[in-house]
VEXMINU-449862 format. One record per residue: residue number from 1; residue in three letters; x, y, z of N, C-alpha, C, CB in turn. Coordinates in steps of 0.001 Angstrom, whole numbers, padded with zeros to 6 digits. Glycine has a CB too. Layout:
% VEXMINU-449862
NUM	ALA	X	Y	Z	X	Y	Z	X	Y	Z	X	Y	Z
...
//
This chain:
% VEXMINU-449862
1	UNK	000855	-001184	000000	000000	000000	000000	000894	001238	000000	-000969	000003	001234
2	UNK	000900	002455	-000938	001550	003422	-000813	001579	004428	000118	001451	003777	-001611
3	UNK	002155	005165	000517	002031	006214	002372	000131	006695	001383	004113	008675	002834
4	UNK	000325	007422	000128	-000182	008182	000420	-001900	007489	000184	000445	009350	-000251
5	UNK	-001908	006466	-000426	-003144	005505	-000359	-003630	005535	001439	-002575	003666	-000998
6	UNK	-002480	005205	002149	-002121	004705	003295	-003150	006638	003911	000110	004191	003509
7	UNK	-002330	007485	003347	-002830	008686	004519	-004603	008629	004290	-002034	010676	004050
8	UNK	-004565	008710	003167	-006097	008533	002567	-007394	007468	003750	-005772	007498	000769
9	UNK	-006723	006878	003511	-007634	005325	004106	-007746	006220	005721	-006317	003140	004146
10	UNK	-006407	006584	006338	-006526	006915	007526	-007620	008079	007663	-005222	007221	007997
11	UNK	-007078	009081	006831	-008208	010370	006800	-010090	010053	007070	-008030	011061	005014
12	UNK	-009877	008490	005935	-011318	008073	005828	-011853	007460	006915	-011547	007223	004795
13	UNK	-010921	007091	007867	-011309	006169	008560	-012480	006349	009918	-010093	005715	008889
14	UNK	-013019	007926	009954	-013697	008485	011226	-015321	008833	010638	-012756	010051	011874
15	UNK	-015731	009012	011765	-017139	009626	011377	-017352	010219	012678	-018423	008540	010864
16	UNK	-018002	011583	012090	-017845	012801	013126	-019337	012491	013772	-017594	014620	012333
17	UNK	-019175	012698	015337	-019809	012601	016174	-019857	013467	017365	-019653	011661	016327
18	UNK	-020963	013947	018333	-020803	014835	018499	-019870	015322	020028	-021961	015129	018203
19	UNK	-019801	016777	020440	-018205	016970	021135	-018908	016260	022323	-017340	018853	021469
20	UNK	-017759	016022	023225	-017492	015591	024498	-016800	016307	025297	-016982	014571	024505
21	UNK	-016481	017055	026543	-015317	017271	026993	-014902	016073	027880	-015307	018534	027634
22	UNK	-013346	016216	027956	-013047	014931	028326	-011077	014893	028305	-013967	013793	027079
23	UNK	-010565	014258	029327	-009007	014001	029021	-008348	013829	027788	-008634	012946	029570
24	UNK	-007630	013480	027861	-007288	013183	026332	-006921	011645	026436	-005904	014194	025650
25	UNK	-006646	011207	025162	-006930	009805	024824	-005587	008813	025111	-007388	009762	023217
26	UNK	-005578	007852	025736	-004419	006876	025693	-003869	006845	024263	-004871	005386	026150
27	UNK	-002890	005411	024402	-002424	005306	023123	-002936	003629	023001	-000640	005739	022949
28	UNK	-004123	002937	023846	-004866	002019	023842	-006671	002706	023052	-004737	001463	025531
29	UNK	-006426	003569	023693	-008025	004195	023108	-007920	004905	021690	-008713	005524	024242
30	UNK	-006584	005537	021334	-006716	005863	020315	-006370	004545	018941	-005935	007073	020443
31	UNK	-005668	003672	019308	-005903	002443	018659	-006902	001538	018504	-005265	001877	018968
32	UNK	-008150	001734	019574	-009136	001024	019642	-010246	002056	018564	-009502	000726	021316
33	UNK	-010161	002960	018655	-010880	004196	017891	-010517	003662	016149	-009993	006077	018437
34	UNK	-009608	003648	016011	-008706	003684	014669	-009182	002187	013869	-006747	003722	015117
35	UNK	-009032	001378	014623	-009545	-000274	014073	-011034	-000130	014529	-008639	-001904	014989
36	UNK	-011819	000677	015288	-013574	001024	014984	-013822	001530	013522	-014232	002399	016070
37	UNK	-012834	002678	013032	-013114	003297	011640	-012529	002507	010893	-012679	004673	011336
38	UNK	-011180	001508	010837	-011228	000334	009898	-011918	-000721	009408	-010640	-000126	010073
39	UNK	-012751	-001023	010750	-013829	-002020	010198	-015064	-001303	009246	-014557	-002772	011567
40	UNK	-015693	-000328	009751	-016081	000602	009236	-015737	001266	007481	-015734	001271	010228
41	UNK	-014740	001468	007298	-013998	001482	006082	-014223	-000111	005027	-012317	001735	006647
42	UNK	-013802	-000817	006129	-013896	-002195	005309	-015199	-002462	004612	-013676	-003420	006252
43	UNK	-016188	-002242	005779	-017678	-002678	005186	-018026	-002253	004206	-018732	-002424	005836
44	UNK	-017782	-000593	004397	-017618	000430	002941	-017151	-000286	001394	-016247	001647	003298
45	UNK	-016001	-000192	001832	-015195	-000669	000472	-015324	-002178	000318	-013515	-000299	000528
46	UNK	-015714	-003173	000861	-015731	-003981	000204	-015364	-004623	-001067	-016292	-003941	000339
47	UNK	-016079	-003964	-001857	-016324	-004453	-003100	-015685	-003851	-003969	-017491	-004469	-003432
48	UNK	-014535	-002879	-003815	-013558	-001900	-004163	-012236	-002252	-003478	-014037	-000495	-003776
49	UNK	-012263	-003048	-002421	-010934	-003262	-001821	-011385	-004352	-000817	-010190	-001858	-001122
50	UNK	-011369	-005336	-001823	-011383	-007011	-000883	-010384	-007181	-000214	-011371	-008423	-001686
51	UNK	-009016	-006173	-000069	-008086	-007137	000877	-008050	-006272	001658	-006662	-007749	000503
52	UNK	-008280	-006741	003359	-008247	-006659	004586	-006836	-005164	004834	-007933	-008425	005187
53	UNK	-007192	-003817	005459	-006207	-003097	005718	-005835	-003043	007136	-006435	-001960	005223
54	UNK	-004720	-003208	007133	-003992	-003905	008322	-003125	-002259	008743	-002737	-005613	007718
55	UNK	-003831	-001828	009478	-003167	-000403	010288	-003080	-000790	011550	-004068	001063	010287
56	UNK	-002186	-000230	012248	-001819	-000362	013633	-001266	001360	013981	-000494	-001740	013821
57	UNK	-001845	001375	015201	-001312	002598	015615	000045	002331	016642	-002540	003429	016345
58	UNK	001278	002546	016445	002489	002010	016745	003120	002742	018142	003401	002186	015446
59	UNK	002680	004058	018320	002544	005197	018863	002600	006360	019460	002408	005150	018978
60	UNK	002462	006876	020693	001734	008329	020842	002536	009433	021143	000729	008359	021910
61	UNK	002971	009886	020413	003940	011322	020833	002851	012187	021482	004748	012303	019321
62	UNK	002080	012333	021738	001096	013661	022624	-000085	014235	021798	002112	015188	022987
63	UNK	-000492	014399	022753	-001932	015339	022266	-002539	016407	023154	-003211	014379	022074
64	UNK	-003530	017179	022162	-003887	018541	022536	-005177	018992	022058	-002915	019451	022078
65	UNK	-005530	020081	022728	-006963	020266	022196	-006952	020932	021120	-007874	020914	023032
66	UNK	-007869	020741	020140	-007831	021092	018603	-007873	022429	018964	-009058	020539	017496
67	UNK	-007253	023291	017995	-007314	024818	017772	-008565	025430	016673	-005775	025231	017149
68	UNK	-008441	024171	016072	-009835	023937	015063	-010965	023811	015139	-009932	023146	014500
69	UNK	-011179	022964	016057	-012522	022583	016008	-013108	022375	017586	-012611	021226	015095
70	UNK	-013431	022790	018358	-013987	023220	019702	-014374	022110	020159	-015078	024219	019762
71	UNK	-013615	021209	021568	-014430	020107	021311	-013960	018740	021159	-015039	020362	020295
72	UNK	-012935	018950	020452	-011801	017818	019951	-010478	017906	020289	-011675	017737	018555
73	UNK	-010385	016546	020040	-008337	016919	020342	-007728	016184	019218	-007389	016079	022129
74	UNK	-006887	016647	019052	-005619	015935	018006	-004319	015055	018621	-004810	017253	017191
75	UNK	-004148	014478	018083	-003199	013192	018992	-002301	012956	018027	-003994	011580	019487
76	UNK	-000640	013304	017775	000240	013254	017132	000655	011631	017072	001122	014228	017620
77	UNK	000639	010704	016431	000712	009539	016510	001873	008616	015615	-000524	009284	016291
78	UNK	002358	007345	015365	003016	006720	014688	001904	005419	014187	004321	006437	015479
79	UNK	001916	005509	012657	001069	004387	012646	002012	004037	011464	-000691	004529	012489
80	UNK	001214	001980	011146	001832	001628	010193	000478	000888	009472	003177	000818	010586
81	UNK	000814	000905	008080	-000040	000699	007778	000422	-000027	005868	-000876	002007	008222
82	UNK	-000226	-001205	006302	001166	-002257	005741	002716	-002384	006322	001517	-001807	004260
83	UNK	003273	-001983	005131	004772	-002308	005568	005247	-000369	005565	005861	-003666	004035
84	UNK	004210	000263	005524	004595	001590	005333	004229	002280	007065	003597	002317	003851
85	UNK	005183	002875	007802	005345	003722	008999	005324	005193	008930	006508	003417	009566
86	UNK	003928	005853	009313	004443	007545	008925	003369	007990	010478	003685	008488	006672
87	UNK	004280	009881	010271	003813	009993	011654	002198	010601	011138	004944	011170	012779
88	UNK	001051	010667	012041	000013	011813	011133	-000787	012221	012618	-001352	010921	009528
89	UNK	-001422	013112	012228	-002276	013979	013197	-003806	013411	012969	-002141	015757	012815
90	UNK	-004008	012513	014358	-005204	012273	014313	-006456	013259	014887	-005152	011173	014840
91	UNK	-007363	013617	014729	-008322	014079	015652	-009659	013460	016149	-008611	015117	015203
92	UNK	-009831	013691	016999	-010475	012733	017542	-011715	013166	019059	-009187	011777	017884
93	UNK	-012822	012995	019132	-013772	013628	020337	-014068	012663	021277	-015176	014197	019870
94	UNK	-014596	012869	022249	-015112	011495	023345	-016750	011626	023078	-014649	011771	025464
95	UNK	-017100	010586	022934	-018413	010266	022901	-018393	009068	023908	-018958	009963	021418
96	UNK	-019755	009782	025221	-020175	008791	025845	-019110	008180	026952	-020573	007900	024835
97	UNK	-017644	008635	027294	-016394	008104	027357	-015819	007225	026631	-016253	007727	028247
98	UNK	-015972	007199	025633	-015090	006286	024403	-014728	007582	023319	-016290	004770	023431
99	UNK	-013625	006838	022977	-012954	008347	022148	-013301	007589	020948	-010965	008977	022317
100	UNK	-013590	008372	019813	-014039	008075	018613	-013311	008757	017740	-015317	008276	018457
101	UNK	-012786	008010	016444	-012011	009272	015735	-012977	009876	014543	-010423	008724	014993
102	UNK	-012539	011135	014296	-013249	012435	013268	-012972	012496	011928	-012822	013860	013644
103	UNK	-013480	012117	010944	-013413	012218	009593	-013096	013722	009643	-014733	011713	008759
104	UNK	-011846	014083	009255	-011132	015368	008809	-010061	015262	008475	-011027	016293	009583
105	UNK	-009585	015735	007267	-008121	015581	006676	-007532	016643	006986	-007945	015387	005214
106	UNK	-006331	016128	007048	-005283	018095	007433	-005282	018536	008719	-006065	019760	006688
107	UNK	-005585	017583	009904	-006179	018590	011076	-004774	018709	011388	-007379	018031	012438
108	UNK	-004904	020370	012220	-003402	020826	012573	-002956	020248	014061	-003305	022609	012595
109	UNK	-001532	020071	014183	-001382	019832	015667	-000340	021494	015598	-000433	017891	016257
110	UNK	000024	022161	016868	000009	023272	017302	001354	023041	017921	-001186	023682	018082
111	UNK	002248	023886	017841	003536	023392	017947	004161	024111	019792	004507	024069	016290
112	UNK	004929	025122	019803	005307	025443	020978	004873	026781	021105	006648	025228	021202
113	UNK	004644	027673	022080	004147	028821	022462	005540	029618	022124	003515	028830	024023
114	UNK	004944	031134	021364	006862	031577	021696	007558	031522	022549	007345	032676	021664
115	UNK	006591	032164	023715	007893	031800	024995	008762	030514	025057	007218	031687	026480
116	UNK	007879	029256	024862	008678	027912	024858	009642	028027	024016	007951	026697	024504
117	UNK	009238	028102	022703	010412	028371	021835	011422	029205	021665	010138	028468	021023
118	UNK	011122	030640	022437	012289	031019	022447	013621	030861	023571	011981	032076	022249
119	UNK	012880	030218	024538	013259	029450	025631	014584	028701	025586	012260	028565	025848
120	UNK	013530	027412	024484	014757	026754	023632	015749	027202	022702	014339	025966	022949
121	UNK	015949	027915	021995	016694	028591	021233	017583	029112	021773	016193	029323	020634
122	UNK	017590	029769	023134	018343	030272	023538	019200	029033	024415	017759	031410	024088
123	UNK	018753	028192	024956	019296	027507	025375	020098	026787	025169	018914	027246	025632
124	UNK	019539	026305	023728	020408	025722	022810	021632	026519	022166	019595	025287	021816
125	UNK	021427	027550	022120	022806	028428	021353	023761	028367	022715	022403	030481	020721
126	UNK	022952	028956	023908	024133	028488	025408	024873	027307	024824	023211	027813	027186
127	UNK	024580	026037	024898	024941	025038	024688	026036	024850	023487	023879	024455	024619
128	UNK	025870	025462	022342	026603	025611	021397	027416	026491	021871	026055	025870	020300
129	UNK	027723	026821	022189	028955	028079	022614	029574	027254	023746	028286	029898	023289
130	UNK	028993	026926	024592	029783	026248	025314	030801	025118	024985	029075	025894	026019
131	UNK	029755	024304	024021	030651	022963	023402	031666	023723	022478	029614	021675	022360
132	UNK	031452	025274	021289	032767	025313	020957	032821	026662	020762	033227	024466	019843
133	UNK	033669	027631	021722	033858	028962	021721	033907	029688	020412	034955	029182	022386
134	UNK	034234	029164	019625	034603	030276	018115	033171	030548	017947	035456	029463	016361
135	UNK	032375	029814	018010	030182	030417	017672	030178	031242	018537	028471	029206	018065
136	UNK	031186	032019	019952	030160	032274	020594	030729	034430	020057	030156	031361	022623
137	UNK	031574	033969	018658	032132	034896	017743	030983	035576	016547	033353	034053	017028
138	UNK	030309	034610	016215	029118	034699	015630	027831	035547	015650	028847	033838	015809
139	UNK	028006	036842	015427	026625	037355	015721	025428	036638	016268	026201	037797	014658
140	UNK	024761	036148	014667	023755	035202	014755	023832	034250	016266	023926	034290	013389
141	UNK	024862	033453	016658	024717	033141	018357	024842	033910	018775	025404	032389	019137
142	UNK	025397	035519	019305	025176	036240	019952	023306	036530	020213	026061	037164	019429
143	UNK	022880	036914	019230	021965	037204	019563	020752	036193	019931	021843	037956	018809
144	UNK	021086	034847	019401	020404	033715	019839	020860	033377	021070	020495	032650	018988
145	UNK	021409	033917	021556	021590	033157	023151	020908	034057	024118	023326	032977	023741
146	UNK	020512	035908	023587	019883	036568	024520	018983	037900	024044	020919	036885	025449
147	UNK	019341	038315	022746	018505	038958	022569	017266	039066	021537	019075	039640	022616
148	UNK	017703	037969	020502	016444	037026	019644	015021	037098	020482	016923	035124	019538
149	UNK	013835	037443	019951	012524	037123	020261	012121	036495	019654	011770	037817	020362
150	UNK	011186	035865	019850	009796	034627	018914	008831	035295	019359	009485	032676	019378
151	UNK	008563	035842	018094	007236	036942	017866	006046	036025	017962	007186	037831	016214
152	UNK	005965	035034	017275	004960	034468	016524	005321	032618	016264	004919	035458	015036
153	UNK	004440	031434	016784	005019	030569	016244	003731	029909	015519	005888	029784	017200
154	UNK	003491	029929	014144	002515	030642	013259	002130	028830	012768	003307	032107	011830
155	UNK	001551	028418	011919	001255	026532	011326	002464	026053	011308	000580	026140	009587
156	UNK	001813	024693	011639	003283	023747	011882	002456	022599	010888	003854	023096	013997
157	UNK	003702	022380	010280	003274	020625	009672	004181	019409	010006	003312	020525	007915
158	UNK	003731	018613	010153	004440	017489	010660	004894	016393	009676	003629	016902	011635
159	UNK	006120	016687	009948	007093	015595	008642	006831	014065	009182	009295	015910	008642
160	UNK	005900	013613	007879	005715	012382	008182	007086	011360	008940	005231	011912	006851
161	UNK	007716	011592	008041	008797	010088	008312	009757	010442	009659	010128	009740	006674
162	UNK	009695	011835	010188	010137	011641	011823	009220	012279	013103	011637	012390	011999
163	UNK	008427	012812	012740	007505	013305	013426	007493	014767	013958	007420	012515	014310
164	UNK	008622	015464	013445	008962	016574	014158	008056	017466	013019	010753	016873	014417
165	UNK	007919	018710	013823	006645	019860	013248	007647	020646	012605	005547	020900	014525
166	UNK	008042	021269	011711	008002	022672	010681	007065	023245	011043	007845	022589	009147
167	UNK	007298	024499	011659	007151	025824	012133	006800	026991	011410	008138	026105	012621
168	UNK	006162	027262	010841	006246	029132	010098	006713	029822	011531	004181	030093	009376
169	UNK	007344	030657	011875	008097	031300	012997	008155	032933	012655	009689	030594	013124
170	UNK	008021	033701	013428	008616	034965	013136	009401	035584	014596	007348	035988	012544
171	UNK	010832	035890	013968	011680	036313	015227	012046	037729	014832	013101	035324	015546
172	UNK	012267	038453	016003	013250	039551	016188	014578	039625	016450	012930	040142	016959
173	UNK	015387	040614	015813	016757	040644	016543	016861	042287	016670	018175	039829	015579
174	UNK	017516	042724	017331	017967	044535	017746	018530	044825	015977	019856	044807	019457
175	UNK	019342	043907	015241	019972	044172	014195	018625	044358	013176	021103	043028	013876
176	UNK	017454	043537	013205	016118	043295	012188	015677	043848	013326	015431	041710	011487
177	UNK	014956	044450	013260	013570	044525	014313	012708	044707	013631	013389	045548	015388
178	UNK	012595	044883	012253	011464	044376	010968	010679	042693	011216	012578	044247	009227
179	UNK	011511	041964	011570	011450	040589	012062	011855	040150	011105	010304	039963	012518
180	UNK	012199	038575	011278	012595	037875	010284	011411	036659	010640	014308	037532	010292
181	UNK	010965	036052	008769	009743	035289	008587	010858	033563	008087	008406	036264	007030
182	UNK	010951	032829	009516	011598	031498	008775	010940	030485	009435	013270	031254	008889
183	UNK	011522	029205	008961	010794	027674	009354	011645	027224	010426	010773	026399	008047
184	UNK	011041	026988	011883	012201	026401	012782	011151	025085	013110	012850	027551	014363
185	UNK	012245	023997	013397	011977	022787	013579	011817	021936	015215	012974	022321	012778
186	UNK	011014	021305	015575	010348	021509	016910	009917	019665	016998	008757	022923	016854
187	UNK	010211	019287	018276	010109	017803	018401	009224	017319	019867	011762	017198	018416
188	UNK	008239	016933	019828	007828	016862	021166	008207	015592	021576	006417	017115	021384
189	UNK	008428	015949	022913	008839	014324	023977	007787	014157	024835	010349	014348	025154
190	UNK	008312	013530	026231	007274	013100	026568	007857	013841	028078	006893	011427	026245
191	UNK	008854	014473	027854	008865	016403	028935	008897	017308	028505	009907	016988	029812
192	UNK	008134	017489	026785	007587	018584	026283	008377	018410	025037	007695	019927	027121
193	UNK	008716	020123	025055	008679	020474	023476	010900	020949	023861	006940	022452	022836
194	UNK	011178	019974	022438	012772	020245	021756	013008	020730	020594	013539	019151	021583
195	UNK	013995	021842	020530	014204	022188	019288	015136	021530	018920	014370	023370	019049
196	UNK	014860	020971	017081	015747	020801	016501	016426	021403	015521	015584	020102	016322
197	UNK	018081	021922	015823	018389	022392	014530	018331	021757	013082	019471	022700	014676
198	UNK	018805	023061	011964	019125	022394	010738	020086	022085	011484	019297	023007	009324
//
């Protein structure tokens, strides 16, 4: 099965039902949700796709409440589906206390607050200067270690094949204070949010 057959089927796999408030979802409930809309799918297609789709949700980097849709949450996940592994943004509501997943393609997951991010950035340039003094010669680390702002940390998309979010970002420096409009790269764990450099 190809990823993108593969994203398809997943996209298809929900039927919207109505909100719940409620915790957010294991990485048992959101797999139990996921093989509810596969069987579901199956019955569908039948007669268009006699062979059995074998998804597994592998799993759960974190989740959050949709920015989208009031009501729902999105759950950053690892699934496989065949012999193909990609990361995707599920969304998903509680009905009844059972989490159910949402027929919607594209739903966004929401990356770090500026403060977080500029948090990291700076921390990370500390770190680089420390491991090797000649950066700490570098403008660009100069001002990433203390006077850089994160104006704005604007849609993120999430690179399938490692899971980390691309950022639209907008920063300040004393040198720009026009701002500068770039893509910074952002990894959640499971004690929050890491930046990754290029």
């Amino acid at each position: 099965m190809r990823l993108t057959a593969f994203a398809l089927t997943a996209a298809a796999l929900f039927t919207t039902l109505p909100a719940q408030a409620a915790t957010m979802p294991t990485l048992e409930q959101i797999h139990a949700a996921v093989q509810v809309g596969v069987a579901k799918t199956q019955a569908k297609m039948q007669s268009t796709m006699p062979v059995p789709i074998a998804v597994k949700v592998t799993s759960l980097t974190g989740c959050q409440d949709s920015q989208e849709v009031p009501g729902e949450v999105v759950c950053l996940v690892a699934m496989r589906g065949g012999m193909r592994d990609a990361f995707m943004v599920l969304p998903l509501r509680n009905e009844n206390g059972t989490w159910v997943g949402v027929e919607r393609k594209d739903a966004k997951f929401a990356g770090p607050s500026p403060a977080e991010a500029q948090a990291m950035i700076r921390a990370w340039a500390k770190e680089e200067v420390a491991r090797n003094p000649e950066a700490a010669k570098d403008v660009q680390m100069q001002e990433a270690q203390s006077t850089m702002q994160v104006k704005a940390v604007n849609e993120c998309e999430v690179k399938r094949k490692t899971g980390y979010l691309v950022c639209d970002t907008e920063l300040s420096v004393p040198s720009r204070p026009d701002g500068i409009k770039t893509e910074l790269t952002f990894m959640l764990e499971g004690a929050g949010w890491r930046y990754v450099p290029r």
